[in-house]
ZALO-936350 format. One record per residue (C-alpha): residue number from 1; x, y, z. Coordinates in steps of 0.02 Angstrom, whole numbers. Layout:
<rs>
NUM  X  Y  Z $
...
</rs>
This chain:
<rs>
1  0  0  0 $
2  76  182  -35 $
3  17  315  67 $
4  56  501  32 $
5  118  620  186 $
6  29  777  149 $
7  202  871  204 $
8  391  907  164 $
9  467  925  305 $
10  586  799  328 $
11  579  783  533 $
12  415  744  520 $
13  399  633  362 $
14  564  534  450 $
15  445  516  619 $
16  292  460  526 $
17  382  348  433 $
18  473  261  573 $
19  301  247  665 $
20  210  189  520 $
21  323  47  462 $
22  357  -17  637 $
23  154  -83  613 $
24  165  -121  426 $
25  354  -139  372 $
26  281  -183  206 $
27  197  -3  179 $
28  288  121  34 $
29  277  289  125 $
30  296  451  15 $
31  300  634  32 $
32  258  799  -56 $
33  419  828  -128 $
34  367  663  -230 $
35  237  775  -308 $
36  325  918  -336 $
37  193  984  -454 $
38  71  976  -318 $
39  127  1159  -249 $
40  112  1219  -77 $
41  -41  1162  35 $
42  -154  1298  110 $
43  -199  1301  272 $
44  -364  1392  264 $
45  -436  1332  451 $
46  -426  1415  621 $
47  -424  1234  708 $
48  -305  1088  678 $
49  -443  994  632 $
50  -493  1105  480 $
51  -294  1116  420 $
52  -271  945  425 $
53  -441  897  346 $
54  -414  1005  172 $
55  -221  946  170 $
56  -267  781  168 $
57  -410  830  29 $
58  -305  918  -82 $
59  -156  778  -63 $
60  -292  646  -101 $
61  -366  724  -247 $
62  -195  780  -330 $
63  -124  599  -306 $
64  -270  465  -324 $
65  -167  396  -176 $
66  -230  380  21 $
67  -159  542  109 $
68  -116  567  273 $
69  -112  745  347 $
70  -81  806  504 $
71  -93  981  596 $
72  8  994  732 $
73  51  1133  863 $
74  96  1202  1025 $
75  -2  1279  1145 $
76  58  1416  1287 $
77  -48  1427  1422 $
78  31  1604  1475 $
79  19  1654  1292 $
80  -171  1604  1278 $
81  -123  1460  1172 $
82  -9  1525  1059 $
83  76  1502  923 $
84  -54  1371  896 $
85  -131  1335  733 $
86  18  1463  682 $
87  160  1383  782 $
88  257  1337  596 $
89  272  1515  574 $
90  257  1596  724 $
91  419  1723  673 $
92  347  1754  493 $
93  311  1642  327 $
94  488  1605  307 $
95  538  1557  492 $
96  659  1435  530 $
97  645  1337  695 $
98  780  1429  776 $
99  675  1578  757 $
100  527  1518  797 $
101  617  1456  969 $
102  716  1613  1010 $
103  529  1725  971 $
104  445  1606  1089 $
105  573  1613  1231 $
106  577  1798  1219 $
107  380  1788  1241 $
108  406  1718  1415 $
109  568  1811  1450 $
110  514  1820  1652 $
111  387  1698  1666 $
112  424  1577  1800 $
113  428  1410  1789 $
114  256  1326  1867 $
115  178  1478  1742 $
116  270  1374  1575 $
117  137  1244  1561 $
118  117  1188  1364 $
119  66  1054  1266 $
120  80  976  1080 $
121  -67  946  1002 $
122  -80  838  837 $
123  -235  791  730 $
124  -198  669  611 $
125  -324  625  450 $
126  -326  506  338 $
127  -411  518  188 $
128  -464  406  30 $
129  -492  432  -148 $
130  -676  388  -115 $
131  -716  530  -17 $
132  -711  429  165 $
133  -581  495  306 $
134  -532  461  460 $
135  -476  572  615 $
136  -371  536  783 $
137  -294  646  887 $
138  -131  672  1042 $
139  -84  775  1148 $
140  70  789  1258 $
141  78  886  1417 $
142  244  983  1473 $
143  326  1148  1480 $
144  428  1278  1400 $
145  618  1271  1461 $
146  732  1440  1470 $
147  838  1400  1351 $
148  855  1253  1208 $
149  913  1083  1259 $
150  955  924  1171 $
151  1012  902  991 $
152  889  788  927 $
153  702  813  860 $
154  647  961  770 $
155  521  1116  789 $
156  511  1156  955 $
157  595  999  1029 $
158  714  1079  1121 $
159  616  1195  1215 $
160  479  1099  1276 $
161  504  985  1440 $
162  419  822  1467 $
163  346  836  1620 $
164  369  672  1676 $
165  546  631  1635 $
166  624  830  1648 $
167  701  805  1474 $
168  652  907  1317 $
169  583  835  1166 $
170  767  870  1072 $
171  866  741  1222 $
172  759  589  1200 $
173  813  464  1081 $
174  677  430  920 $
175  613  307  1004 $
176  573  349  1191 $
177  487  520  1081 $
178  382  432  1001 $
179  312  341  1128 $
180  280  508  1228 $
181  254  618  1075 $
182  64  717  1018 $
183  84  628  841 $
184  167  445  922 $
185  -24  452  1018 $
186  -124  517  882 $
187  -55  383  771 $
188  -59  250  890 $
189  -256  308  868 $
190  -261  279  709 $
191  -181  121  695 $
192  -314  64  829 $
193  -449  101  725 $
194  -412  82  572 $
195  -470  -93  543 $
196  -660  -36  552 $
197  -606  94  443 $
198  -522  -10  281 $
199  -685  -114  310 $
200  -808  -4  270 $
201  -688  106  135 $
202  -585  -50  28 $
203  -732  -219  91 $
204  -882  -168  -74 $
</rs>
């Protein structure tokens, strides 16, 4: 089975694909730079449901393939929940993580720690040529550090703190992240239930 990942970013389509093929070793996992006449995705929605949902639409029309889209973000509790829907560019269109980071940390420049509470929060779609999709969701509770840690991960890895284990996202190894991680649950989700899913979509 191929299944199109409605994104280019390489962190992410490297952590999807680990995830996915550790269920279904079997399964041909592609991207959008595949499809480079595809163009850039819009992200029309004001909810990570809504982003992920026309992703996944436009990646599924464009290919004739099953797409897979997520919308993922973080969420500041002293910033009112930003960056949110707009955490990939949170420092402007063209923002690298680095500036995304330093733009957040400045944000809470004096905010103490037990004020730093965050989360990840990924919704994950999966959509078919026949119209018929599919939605799961994670979240993962922690905190904004002061300053980056860790050299692994990507985004905002290294600034947000697992709350259980004290580490950011960017000092755990690939796999002790994904077992923590917003899009290691949401997929886990999926995975669950898509069984019923292929049923009713692929069983005429």
């Amino acid at each position: 089975m191929h299944i199109v990942l409605a994104t280019s970013n390489k962190g992410k389509i490297k952590e999807f694909k680990d995830l996915l093929q550790s269920k279904d070793p079997g399964l041909h996992v592609l991207g959008l730079n595949d499809f480079p006449d595809l163009g850039p995705l819009q992200e029309p929605g004001q909810t990570f449901y809504t982003n992920a949902l026309a992703k996944a639409q436009a990646v599924c029309d464009h290919t004739g393939l099953i797409a897979l889209a997520d919308d993922s973000g973080l969420e500041v509790d002293a910033l009112n929940g930003a960056p949110g829907v707009y955490s990939a560019r949170y420092s402007g269109e063209n923002a690298t993580d680095e500036d995304n980071n330093a733009k957040l940390l400045q944000a809470l420049n004096g905010v103490p720690p037990e004020e730093r509470r965050a989360r990840f929060k990924c919704v994950l779609i999966a959509c078919t040529p026949g119209g018929e999709h599919i939605t799961a969701q994670g979240t993962w509770e922690g905190r904004i550090a002061e300053h980056p840690r860790g050299r692994h991960g990507f985004g905002y890895d290294p600034v947000f703190v697992d709350l259980d284990s004290g580490r950011t996202a960017a000092e755990m190894e690939r796999e002790e992240k994904s077992a923590r991680s917003h899009r290691g649950r949401a997929l886990r989700e999926l995975i669950r239930l898509w069984p019923d899913f292929a049923a009713k979509t692929f069983i005429k």
